[in-house]
C-alpha positions as CSV (number, residue, x, y, z in Angstrom):
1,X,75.8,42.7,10.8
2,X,79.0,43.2,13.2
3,X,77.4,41.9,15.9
4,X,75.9,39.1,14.5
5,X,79.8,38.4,13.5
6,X,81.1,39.1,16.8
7,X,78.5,36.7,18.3
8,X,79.1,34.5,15.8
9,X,83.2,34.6,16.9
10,X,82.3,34.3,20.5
11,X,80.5,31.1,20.2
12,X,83.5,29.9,18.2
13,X,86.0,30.7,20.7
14,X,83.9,29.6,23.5
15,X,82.8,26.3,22.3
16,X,86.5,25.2,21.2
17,X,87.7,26.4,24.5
18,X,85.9,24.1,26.1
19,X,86.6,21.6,23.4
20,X,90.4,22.2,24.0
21,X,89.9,22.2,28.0
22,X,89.1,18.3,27.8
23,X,92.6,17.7,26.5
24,X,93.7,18.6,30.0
25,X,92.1,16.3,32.1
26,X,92.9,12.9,33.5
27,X,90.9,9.5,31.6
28,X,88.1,9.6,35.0
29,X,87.8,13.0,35.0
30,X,88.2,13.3,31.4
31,X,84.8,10.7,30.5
32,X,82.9,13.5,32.8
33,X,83.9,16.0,30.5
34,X,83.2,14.5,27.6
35,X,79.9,13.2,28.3
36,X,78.5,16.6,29.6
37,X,81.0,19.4,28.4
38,X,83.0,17.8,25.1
39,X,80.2,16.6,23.4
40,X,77.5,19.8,23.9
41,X,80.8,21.7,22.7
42,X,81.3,20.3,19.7
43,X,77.8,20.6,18.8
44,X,78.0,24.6,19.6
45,X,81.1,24.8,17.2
46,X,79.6,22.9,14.5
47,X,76.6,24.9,14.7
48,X,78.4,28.1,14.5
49,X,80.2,26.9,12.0
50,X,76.8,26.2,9.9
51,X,75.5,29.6,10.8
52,X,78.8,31.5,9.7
53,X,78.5,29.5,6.6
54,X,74.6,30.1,6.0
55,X,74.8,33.9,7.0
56,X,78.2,35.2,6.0
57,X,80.6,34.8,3.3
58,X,82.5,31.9,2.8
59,X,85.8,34.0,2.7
60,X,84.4,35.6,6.3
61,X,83.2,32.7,8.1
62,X,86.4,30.3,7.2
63,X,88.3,33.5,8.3
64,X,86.4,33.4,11.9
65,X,86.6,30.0,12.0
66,X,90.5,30.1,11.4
67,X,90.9,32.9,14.2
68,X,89.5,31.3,16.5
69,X,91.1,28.1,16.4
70,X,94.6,29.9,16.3
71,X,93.3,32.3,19.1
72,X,92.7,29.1,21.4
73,X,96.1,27.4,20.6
74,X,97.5,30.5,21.7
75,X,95.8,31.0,24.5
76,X,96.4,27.4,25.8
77,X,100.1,27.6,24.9
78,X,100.8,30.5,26.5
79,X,99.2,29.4,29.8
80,X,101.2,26.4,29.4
81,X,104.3,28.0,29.2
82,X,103.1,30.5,32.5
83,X,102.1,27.9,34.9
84,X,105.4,25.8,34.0
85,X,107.1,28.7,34.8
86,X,104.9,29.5,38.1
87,X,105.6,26.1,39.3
88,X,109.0,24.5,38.8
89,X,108.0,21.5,41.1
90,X,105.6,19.3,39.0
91,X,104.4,17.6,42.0
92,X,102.7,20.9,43.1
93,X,101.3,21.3,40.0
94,X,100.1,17.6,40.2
95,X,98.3,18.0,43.3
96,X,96.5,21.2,42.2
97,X,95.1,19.9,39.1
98,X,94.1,16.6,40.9
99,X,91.9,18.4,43.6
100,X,90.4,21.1,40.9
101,X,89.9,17.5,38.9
102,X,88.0,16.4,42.1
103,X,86.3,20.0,42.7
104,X,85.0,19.6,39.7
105,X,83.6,16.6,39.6
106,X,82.1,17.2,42.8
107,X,80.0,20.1,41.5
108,X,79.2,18.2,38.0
109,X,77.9,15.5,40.5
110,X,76.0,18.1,42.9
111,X,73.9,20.3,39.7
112,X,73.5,16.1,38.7
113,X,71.7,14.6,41.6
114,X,70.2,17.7,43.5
């Protein structure tokens, strides 16, 4: 039963992860995202959410639901605040996240067509 509830927590935290990760990305990169990444995503969670619901308690699968959530706000806040310290010129920043934009787009575009 614990590790269907810890598998049950990782699909959480991994599917809004991703979820979350969209938020970051520029509108051209961003409709990529969301057709391929977004949308699969929020189908995971939802699904995990049913099967948390359908195996476990209500009290326990609202619980893991919560955590995770929180855990991912965390997360992303906390590697807000690092990389704003890391870089105090935005314009470095700007260029990084353009070409890791591009990177990925490139390989979404390469597992696509070959």
């Amino acid at each position: 039963m614990i590790i269907k509830y810890a598998g049950f927590l990782f699909t959480l935290l991994w599917s809004y992860t991703f979820i979350k990760s969209q938020s970051i990305f520029k509108k051209g990169s961003g409709i990529l995202i969301t057709l391929f990444v977004t949308n699969i995503s929020w189908f995971t969670f939802i699904a995990a959410c049913f099967y948390g619901l359908k195996n476990f308690s209500f009290y326990h699968a609202l619980l893991g639901i919560a955590l995770s959530i929180i855990l991912v706000q965390l997360a992303f806040s906390r590697l807000t605040l690092f990389i704003n310290n890391k870089f105090q010129d935005k314009n470095t920043l700007l260029k990084i996240k353009t070409f890791i934009e591009y990177l990925i787009l490139i390989a979404v575009g390469y597992f696509i067509f070959f």
